[in-house]
C-alpha positions as CSV (number, residue, x, y, z in Angstrom):
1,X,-31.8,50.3,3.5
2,X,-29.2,51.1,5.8
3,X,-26.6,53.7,5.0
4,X,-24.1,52.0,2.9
5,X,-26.4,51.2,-0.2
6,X,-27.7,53.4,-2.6
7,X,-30.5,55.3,-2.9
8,X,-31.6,53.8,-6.8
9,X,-34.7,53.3,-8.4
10,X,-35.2,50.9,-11.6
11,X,-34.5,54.2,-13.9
12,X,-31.2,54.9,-11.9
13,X,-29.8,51.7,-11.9
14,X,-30.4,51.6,-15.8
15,X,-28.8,54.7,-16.6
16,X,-25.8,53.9,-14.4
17,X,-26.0,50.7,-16.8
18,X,-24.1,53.7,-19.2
19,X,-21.0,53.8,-17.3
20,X,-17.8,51.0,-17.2
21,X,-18.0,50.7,-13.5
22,X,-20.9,50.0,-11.2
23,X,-22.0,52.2,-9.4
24,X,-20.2,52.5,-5.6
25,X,-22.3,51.1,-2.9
26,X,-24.2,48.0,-4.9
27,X,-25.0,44.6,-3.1
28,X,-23.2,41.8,-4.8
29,X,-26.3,40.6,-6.0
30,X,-27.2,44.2,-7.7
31,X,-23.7,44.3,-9.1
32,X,-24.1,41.0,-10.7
33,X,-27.5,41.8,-11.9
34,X,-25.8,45.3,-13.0
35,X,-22.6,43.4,-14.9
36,X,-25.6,40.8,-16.6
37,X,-27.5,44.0,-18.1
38,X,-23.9,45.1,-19.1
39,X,-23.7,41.8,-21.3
40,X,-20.8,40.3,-19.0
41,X,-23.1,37.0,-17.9
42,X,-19.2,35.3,-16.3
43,X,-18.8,38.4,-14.6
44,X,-22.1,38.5,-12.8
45,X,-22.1,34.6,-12.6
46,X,-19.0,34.3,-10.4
47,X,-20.0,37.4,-7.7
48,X,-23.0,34.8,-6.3
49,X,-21.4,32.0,-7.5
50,X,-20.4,31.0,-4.2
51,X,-22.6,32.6,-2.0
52,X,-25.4,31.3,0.2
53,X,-28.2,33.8,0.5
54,X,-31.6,33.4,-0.6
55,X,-31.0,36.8,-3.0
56,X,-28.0,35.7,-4.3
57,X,-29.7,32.0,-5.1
58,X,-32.2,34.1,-6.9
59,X,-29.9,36.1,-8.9
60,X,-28.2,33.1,-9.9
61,X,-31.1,31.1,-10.9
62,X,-32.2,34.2,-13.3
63,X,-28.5,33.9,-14.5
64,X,-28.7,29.7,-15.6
65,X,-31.9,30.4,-16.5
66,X,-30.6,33.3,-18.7
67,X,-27.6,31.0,-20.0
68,X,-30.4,28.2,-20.9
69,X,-29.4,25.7,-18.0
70,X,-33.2,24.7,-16.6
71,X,-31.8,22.1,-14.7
72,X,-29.3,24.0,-12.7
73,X,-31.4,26.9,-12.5
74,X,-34.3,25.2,-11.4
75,X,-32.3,24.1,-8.6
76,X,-31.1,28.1,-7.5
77,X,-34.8,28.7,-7.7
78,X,-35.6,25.9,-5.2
79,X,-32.6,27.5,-3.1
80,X,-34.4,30.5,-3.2
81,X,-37.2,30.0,-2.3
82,X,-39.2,30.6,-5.8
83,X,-40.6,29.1,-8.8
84,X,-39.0,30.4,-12.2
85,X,-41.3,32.5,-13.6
86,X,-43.1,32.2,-16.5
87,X,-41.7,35.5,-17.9
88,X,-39.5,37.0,-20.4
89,X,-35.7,37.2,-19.6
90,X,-35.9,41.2,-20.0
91,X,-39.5,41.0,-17.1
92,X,-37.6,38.7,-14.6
93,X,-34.6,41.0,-14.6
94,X,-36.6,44.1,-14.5
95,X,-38.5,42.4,-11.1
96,X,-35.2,40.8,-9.6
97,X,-33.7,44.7,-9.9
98,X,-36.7,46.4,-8.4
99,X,-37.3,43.8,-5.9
100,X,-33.5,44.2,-4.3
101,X,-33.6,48.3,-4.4
């Protein structure tokens, strides 16, 4: 980590999941996975939306995958670089939170 992001583990980033804002100093993609375990899925969908990064393709195969679009997400996956995982919605986000702090 370089000096602008956080210092947040797993239990961090789910308490800060009690406030209205993120927290300062997220990625995009930890904001958007921080706005989907607010319950704001559009929110979280349109910060890697557009984006090109292997992380963000991640994130955003979790999301279509969360909204029930295989297709699409199976496609974010392959951008990515993964497979989707045979895993609960509640285990992939857990793993895609740890695995970008």
């Amino acid at each position: 980590m370089d000096g602008s992001e956080l210092d947040m583990n797993i239990d961090t980033f789910n308490e800060s999941l009690k406030q209205n804002l993120p927290p300062i100093g997220l990625t995009v993609q930890q904001e958007a996975l921080w706005y989907d375990g607010k319950g704001d899925w559009e929110h979280a969908h349109d910060l890697v939306n557009d984006l090109d990064d292997r992380q963000s393709a991640h994130v955003h195969a979790y999301l279509h995958r969360k909204e029930g679009d295989l297709w699409n997400a199976d496609y974010w996956y392959r951008r990515a670089g993964r497979q989707r995982p045979d895993v609960t919605l509640e285990e992939e986000w857990t793993a895609l939170v740890n695995l970008l702090l």
